[in-house]
C-alpha positions, 0 to 999 in steps of 0.5 A: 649153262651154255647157248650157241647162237648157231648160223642164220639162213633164208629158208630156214633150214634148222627145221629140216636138221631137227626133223631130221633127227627126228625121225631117226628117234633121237629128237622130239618136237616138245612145244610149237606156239603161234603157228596158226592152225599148224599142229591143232589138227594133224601134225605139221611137216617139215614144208608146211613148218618152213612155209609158214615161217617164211611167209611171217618173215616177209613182213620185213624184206630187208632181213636177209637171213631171218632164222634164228637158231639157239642150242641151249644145253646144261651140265650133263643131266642136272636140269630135266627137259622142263626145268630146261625149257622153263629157263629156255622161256626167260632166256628168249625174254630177255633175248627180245624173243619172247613177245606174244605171237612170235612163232616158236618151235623147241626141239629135245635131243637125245644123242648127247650125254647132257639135256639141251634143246633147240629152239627156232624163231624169227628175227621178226618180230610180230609187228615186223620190226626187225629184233635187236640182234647187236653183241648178239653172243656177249648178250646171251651170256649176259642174260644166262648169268642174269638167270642162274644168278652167276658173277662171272667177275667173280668166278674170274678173280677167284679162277685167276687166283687159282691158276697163280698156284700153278708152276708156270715159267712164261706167260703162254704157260700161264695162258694155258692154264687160263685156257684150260678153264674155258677162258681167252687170254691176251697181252696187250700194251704191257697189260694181260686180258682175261676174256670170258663170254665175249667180254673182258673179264679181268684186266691186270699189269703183266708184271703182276703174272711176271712175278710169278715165273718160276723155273721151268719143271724138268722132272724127267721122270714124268715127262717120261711117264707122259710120254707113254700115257700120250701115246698109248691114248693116241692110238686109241683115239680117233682125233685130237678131241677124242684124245684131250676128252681121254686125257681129261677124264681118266688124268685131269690134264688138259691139252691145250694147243696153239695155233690154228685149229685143225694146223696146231704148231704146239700144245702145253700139259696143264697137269691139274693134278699136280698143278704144274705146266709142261711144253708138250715139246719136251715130252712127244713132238706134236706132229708125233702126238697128232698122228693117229695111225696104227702101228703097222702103217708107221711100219710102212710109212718108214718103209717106203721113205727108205725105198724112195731113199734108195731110189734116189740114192742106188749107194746109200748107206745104213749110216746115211739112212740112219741120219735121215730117220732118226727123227722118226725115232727109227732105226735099222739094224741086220735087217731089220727096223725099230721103231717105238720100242717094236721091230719087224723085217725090212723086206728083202730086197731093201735089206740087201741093197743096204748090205751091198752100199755098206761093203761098197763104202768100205771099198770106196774108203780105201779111194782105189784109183785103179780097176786092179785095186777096186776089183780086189777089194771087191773081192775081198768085201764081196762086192758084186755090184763093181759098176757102183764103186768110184774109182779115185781120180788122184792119190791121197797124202795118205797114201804117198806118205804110206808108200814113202814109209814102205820104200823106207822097209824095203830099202833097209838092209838091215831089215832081215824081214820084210814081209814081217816088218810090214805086219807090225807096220799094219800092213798084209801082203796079197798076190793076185794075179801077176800083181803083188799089193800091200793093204792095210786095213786099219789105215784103209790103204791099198798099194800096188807094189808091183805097179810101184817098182817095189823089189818083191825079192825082199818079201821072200825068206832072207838066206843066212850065211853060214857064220850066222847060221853056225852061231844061231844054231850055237845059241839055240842048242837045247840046254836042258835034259830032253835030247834031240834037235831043236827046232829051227824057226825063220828069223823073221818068222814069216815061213809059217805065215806064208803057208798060213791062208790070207785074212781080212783084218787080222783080229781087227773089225773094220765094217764099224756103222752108225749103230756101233755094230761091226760086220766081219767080212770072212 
């Protein structure tokens, strides 16, 4: 049984709320008493019902707010609308209201799932003092427990002993439990209060609840389990009543949340099932939890806070868009976002942007310092867009070090192949216009050899002496019985590569994003 003492008012406007529902046919004025005249002859309006009241409350002008307006409802449809207003009688007895000629009206409604009424009176008494209204809401309890003959001490100690079979690890998981009851918990002064009908219940010593912390429940199986159930629930509920009313119905776990009510920080899972408490964090973040939107506007959602990221950043990449929404638990991929186990397309213009950012970040990895090395490599990474791309204003270590090692090869003598040598040493060589480069695409260097005053003879074929020439041809004439000329092949095997058309990377990918996906650059 519960009565909810509801707001006062100077003009009583609890009559209009119930006429109100009244004559949308889900409400039913059942009983009038000391109205005078009113309701004998004709049924009374609304404004006479006020009038009436108004002028019985003015007998004490010192009562601001004469109204006085209770809901008392029961468990479903366990008492009928008369059991109800018979208890409805004792009930306003015990609360002062029920003493001869105070006016009263009682309302039936029909628009909930459980028998309640609603009963409007004064806070006048007859004889126009003011009725005794201190503790008002604690009172209340008191006298429905009177009633119904309810040991609310007893029901307490008994819900307590329940809830220390749960698995709980700290007192808010405990205080959960609690809560999912129907009851207030507090610690205080090294004690822990239990609060129920605006009275204090039980108190005990928090080391009494401390003893029973057990270690944390992990089952990552579960939390999984209820990962799915929460969210498919989410997107079928409206708000989070809705969503807790679901929850306990269907699995008879209670969401309890913390903080303010309509701004919560966090929640906990009282499985009552399985008698077992779980930090809500560790199975759906409760912003995530909290946002009921439908599938297609979290799509939009993450779309247009990639378009603002572009915005902001005209060069960002797939890998930098990846580190600002993962947390949304999205991703993109080729085109594409996923998002929840669902993927739909990026829109084209947006998918091309992140295409170009990530070929000109390949291009910026190899910090070209000259307009010469940035358009060659644009070229090769099919950059349009060469404004975007930063041109480095100093060399790196790394590529001093790469030029003094290539000098190395060049100055060697004994190095029959230049041009050979230098692709075992990850290099490939490139000649553009009136410039020759050497570009490693592992170590993400690029150097002009041209600029550099390296001596391009060495990378053309090396002539063999005639001494040589005769003892090579020595060596390789055929032993076995096939006859003929054998053929010849350069000493440093570089003729063919020559002739052979350049490629970017040999068999090596180099385009790697945070996805682990490569892309090929042809």
């Amino acid at each position: 049984m519960i009565a909810t003492i509801l707001p006062g008012s100077t003009n009583f406007h609890a009559v209009g709320y119930n006429e109100h529902k009244v004559s949308k046919g889900v409400a039913r004025l059942i009983e009038i008493q000391n109205f005078g005249s009113l309701g004998i002859f004709h049924k009374p309006t609304q404004s006479e019902l006020v009038g009436y009241l108004q002028k019985y409350s003015s007998q004490n002008s010192r009562i601001r707010k004469p109204q006085f307006h209770v809901a008392i409802s029961c468990k479903g449809h366990e008492m009928s609308e008369d059991e109800l207003l018979d208890f409805v009688h004792q009930y306003l007895k015990e609360m002062g209201y029920g003493e001869s000629g105070q006016p009263l009206l009682v309302y039936s409604h029909y628009d909930t799932e459980n028998t309640h009424l609603h009963i409007i009176t004064s806070r006048v008494a007859s004889d126009g003092r003011k009725i005794q209204h201190s503790h008002e809401r604690r009172r209340s309890q008191e006298v429905i427990d009177r009633i119904i003959g309810n040991d609310r001490k007893k029901k307490t100690e008994n819900d307590i002993d329940a809830a220390k079979q749960y698995t709980f690890s700290s007192f808010a998981q405990f205080k959960a439990i609690m809560v999912s009851m129907g009851y207030e918990v507090y610690q205080k002064d090294g004690n822990v209060f239990v609060r129920h009908g605006g009275k204090v219940q039980k108190e005990m010593p928090f080391s009494e609840i401390e003893s029973l912390f057990k270690s944390g429940y992990r089952e990552r199986t579960r939390c999984r389990q209820l990962r799915s159930i929460l969210k498919k629930y989410r997107d079928v509920s409206s708000n989070k009543e809705e969503l807790q009313k679901e929850l306990k119905t269907k699995f008879g776990i209670d969401i309890v949340f913390f903080g303010k009510k309509d701004a919560p920080y966090g929640y906990m899972l009282v499985d009552h099932t399985n008698r077992t408490v779980i930090n809500g964090a560790r199975v759906l973040a409760v912003g995530e939890l909290l946002d009921f939107a439908t599938p297609e506007e979290r799509f939009n959602r993450i779309e247009d806070y990639i378009d603002r990221l572009l915005t902001l950043n005209p060069k960002i990449t797939q890998s930098e868009i990846y580190s600002k929404i993962r947390k949304q638990r999205a991703y993109i991929k080729k085109g594409i976002i996923y998002f929840d186990g669902q993927s739909r397309p990026l829109k084209p213009f947006m998918a091309e942007a992140i295409d170009r950012n990530n070929r000109i970040a390949m291009v910026e990895m190899f910090n070209p310092a000259t307009e010469a090395e940035r358009d060659l490599l644009c070229k090769i990474f099919k950059v349009s867009r060469k404004d975007l791309v930063d041109i480095s204003p100093e060399r790196t270590h790394y590529y001093t070090d790469a030029v003094n090692r290539l000098r190395e090869i060049f100055n060697d003598e004994n190095v029959s192949s230049v041009r050979s040598r230098l692709h075992e040493e990850g290099f490939t060589i490139r000649h553009e216009e009136e410039a020759t480069y050497a570009i490693n695409f592992k170590q993400h260097i690029i150097i002009n050899l041209t600029e550099e005053n390296f001596n391009l003879e060495r990378l053309k074929k090396q002539p063999m002496k005639q001494i040589g020439r005769h003892k090579y041809l020595q060596s390789t004439r055929p032993t076995s019985r096939f006859s003929g000329k054998a053929k010849l092949h350069d000493a440093g095997g570089g003729s063919h590569s020559e002739k052979r058309e350049w490629e970017v990377g040999h068999n090596v990918n180099y385009d790697v994003f945070d996805d682990n996906h490569s892309m090929k650059i042809n």
